[in-house]
C-alpha positions as CSV (number, residue, x, y, z in Angstrom):
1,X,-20.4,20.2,4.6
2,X,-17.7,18.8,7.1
3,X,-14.9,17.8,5.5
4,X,-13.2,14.4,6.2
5,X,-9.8,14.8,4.2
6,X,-8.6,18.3,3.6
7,X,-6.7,17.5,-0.1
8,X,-7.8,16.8,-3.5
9,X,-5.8,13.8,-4.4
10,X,-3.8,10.8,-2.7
11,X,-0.1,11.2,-4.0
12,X,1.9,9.8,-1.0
13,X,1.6,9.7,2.7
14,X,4.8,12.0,2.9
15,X,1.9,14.4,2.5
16,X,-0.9,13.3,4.5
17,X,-1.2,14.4,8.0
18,X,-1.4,12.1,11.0
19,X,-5.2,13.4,11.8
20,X,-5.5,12.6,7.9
21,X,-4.4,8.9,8.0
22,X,-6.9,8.6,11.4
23,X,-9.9,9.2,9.4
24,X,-9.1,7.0,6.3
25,X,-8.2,3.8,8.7
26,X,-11.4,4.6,11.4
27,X,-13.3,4.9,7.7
28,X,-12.0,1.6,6.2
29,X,-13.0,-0.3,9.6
30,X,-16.9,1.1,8.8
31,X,-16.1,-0.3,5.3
32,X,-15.3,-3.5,6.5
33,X,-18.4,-3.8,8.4
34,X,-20.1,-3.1,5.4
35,X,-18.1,-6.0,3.8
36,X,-19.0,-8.8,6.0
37,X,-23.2,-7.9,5.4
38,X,-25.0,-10.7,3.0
39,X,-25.5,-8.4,0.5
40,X,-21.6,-6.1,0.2
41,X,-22.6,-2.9,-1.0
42,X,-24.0,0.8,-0.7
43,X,-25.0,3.1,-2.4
44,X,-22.5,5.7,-1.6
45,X,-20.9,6.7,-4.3
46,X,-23.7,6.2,-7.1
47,X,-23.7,8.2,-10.3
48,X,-19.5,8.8,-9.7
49,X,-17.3,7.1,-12.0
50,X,-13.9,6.2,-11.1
51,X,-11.0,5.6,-14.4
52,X,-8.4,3.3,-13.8
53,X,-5.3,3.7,-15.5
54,X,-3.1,0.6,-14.8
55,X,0.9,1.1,-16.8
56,X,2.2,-1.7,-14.6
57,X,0.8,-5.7,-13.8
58,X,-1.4,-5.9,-10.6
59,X,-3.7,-8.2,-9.5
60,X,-4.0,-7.4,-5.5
61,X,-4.3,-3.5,-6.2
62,X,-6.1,-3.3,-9.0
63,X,-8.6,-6.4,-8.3
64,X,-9.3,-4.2,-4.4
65,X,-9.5,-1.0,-6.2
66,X,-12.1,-1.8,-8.9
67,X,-14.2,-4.2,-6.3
68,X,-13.9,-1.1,-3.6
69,X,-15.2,0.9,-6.3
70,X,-18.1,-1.2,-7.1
71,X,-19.2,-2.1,-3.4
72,X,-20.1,1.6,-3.2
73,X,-22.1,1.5,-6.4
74,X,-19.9,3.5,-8.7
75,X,-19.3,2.9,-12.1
76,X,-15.4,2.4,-13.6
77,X,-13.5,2.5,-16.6
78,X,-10.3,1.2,-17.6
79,X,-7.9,2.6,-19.3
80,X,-4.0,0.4,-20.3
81,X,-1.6,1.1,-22.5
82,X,-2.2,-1.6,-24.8
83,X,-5.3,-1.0,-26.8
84,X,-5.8,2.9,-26.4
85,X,-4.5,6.1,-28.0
86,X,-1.1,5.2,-26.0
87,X,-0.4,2.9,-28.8
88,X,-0.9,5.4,-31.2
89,X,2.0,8.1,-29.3
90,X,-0.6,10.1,-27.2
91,X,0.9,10.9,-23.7
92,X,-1.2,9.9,-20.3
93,X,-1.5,13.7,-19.9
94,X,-3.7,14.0,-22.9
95,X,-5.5,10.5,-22.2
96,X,-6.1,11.7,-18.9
97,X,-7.6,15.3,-19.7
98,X,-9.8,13.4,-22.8
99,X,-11.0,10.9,-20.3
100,X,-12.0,13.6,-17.6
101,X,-13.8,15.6,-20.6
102,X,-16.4,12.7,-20.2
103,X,-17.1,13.9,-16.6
104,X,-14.9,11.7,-14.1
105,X,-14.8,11.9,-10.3
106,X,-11.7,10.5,-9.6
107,X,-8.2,8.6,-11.6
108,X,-6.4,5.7,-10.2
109,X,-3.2,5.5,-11.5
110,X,-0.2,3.0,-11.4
111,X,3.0,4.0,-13.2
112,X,6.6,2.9,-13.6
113,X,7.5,6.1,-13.4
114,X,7.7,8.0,-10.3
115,X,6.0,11.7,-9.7
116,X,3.8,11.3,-12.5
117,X,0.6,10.9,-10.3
118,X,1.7,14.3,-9.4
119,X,2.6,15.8,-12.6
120,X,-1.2,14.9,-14.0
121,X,-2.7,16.0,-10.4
122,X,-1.6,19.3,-11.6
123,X,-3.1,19.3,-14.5
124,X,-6.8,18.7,-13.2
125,X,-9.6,19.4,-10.6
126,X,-10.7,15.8,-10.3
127,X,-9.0,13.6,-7.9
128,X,-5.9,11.9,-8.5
129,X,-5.2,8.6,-6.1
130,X,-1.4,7.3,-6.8
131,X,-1.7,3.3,-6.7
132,X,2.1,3.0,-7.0
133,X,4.5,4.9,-9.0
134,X,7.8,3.7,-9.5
135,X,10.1,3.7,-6.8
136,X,8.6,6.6,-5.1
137,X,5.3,5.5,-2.5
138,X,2.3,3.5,-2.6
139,X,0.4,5.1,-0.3
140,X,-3.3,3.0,-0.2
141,X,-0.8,-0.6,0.9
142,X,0.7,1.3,3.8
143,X,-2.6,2.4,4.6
144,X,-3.6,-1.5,4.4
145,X,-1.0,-2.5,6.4
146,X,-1.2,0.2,9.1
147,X,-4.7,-1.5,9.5
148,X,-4.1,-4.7,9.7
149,X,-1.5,-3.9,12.4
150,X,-4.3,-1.5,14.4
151,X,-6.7,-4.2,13.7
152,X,-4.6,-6.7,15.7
153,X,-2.8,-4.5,18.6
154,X,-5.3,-1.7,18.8
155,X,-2.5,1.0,18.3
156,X,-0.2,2.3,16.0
157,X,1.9,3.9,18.4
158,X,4.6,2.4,19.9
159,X,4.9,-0.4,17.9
160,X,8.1,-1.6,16.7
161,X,8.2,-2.7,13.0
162,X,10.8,-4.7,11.1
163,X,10.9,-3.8,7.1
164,X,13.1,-6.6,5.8
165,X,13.9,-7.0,2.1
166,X,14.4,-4.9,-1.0
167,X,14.3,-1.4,0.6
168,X,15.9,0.4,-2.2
169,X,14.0,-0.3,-4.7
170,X,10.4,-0.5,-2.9
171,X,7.6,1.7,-3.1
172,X,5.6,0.2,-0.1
173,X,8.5,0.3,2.0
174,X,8.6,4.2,1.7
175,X,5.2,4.6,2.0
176,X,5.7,3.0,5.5
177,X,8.0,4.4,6.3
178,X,6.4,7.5,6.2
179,X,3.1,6.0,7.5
180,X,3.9,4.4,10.6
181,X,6.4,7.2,11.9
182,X,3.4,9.6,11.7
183,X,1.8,7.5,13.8
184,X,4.7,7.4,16.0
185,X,5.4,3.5,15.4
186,X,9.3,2.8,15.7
187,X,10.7,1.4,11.9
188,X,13.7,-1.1,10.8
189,X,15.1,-1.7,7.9
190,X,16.8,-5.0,7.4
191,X,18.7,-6.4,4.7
192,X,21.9,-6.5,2.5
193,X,23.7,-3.5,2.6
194,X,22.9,-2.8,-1.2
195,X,19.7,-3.0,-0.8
196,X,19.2,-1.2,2.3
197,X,21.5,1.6,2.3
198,X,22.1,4.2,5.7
199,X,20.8,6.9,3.9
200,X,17.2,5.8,4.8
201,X,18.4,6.5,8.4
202,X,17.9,10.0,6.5
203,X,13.6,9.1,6.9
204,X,13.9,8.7,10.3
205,X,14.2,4.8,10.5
206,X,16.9,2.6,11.7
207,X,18.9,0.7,9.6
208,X,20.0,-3.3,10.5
209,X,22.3,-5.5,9.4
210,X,22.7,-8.0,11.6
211,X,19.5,-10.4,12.0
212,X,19.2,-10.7,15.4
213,X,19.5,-7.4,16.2
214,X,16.8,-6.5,13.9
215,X,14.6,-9.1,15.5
216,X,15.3,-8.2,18.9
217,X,11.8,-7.2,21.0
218,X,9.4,-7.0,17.2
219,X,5.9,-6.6,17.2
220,X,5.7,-6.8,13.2
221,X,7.5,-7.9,10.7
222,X,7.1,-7.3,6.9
223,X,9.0,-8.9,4.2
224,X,9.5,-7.3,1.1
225,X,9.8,-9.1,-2.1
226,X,13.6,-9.7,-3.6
227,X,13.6,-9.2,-7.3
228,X,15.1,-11.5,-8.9
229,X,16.4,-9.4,-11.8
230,X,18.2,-7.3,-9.2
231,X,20.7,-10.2,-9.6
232,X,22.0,-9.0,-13.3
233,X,22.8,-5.8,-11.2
234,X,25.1,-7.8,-8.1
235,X,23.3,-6.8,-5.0
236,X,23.9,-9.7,-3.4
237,X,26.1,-12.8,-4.4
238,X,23.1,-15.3,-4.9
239,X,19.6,-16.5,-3.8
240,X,21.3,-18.9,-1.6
241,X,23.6,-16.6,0.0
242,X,20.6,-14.2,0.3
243,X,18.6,-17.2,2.4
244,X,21.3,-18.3,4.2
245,X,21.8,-14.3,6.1
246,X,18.5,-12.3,5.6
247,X,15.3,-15.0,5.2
248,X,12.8,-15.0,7.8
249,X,12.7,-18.3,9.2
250,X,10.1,-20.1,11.9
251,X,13.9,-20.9,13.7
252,X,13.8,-16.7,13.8
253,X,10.4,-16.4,14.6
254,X,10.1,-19.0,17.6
255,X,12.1,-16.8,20.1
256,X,10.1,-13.7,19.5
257,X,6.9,-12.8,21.1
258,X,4.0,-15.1,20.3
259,X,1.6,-12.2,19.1
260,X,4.5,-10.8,16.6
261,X,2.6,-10.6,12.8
262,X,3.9,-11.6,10.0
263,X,2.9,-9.3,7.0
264,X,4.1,-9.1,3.3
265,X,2.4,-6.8,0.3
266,X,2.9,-9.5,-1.7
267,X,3.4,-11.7,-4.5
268,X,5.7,-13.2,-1.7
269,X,8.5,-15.5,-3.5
270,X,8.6,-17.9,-0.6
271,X,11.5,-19.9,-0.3
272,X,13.4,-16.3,-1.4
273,X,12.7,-13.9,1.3
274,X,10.5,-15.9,3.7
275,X,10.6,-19.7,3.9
276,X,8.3,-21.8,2.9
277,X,6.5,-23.3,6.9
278,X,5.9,-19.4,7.8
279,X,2.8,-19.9,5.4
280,X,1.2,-22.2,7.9
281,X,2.3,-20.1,10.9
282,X,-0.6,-18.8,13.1
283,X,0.4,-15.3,12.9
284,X,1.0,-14.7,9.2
285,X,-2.2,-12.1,8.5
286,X,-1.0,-11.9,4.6
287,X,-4.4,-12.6,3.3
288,X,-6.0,-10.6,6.0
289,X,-3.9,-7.7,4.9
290,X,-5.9,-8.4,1.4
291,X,-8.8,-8.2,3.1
292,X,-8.3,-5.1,4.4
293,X,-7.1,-3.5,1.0
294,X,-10.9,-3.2,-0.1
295,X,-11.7,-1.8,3.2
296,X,-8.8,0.9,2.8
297,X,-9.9,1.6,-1.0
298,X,-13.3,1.7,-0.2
299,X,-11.9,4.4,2.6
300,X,-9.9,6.4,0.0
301,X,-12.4,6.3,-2.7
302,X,-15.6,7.4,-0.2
303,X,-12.8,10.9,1.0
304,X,-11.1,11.7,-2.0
305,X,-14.5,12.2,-4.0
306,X,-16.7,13.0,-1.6
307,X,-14.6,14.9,-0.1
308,X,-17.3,14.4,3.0
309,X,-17.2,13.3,7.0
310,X,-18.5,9.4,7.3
311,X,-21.8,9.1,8.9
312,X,-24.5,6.5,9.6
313,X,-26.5,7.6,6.6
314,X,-23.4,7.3,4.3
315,X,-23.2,3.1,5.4
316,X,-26.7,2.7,4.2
């Protein structure tokens, strides 16, 4: 059997290996095709069961991961902490090893705290797939978001991508980061000063503070959500101060090449850190980079427990 992805689990793309991140996105493409056929699904993954273990509110990530699940005919099971053994002090580590007892193929698992996708991955032969942990990576919405940016320019490489927002504190941003320099895309971080710190430079991407400059010649720019409980801790004076120096505007976006997309992992709080028109502007491909999460999750699911090489046969 040819292998497709050389590693048991998805943990972060610090990890994966540029010939790695190749086959998932050239996979999630096929998946797509399968995704626009009258009748969305394939038998590819039938008699696997995926568990879910969700610790933290999603709609986009979880919603795409239990749909990619079910378009290749596996079965699914959730696991929360409200209403399991959780409740009752058990750790994840034991609800995890009880759960695979019952014969699982692969755990999904978002967590508020980061490395423990890798702390139960050691702990078990079945795959592990990190859908977000912390403040560390989410590695299957870079993957998304790589795509969506191949989908519309045909390349990764070269492209120059502006990161704007809360850095500091994001998971996607990392994941990126990580991502897109792999694929020898150019990355920059823009944003207050508290919530972008130089030591990112430390990744391998430049860091901005002045708008224009981190505008200047852009291919794609991604906006990153501003918390707005970050405000109890003072990174930045207000949400008015924040809007008048670091929104995206259409006034920033008219000067700028007309093919430049407009991307954001969402829930974007628009008004915040993009204004409110950029909704209705041609090149905003937020909802296409939903579309795409399926694609990738129905990519990462098909590797990580098949462990297999796609093929024609595997698409019908």
């Amino acid at each position: 059997m040819q292998k497709g992805i050389k590693r048991k689990d998805l943990l972060g793309l610090k990890e994966l290996e540029r010939g790695e991140i190749e086959i998932i996105l050239e996979t999630a493409f096929s998946m797509k095709e399968v995704l626009k056929r009258p009748i969305k699904k394939i038998p590819t993954l039938r008699g696997k069961t995926v568990c879910f273990m969700f610790f933290e509110p999603s709609t986009r990530t979880r919603s795409s991961f239990e749909l990619a699940a079910k378009r290749l005919s596996a079965d699914t099971i959730n696991i929360s902490g409200v209403g399991s053994a959780l409740q009752k002090g058990e750790s994840v580590l034991d609800t995890m090893l009880n759960i695979n007892a019952m014969g699982i193929d692969a755990f999904v698992i978002r967590h508020a705290s980061s490395g423990l996708p890798y702390f139960l991955a050691r702990h078990t032969d079945t795959a592990v797939i990190n859908a977000g942990d912390g403040m560390h990576e989410h590695p299957t919405q870079a993957l998304l978001d790589m795509m969506t940016m191949k989908e519309r320019f045909g390349k990764l490489e070269g492209l120059r991508v502006l990161i704007a927002g809360d850095i500091r504190h994001s998971r996607v941003a990392r994941s990126n980061i990580y991502g897109l320099l792999k694929m020898s895309a150019e990355v920059r971080l823009f944003g207050p000063p508290p919530l972008v710190p130089k030591e990112f430079e430390q990744f391998g991407a430049e860091v901005l503070y002045d708008k224009k400059k981190a505008l200047r010649n852009v291919d794609v720019i991604m906006g990153l959500r501003i918390q707005r409980e970050r405000l109890l801790e003072s990174f930045f004076p207000s949400i008015r101060e924040y809007r008048k120096f670091f929104a995206i505007t259409p006034q920033d976006i008219e000067n700028l090449s007309k093919d430049v997309l407009i991307m954001h992992p969402g829930p974007v709080n628009w008004g915040v850190e993009m204004d409110y028109d950029i909704i209705k502007h041609k090149n905003n491909v937020i909802l296409e980079q939903v579309t795409n999460g399926v694609a990738i999750r129905m990519s990462v699911l098909y590797h990580f427990i098949s462990g297999e090489k796609l093929d024609e046969e595997h698409l019908n």
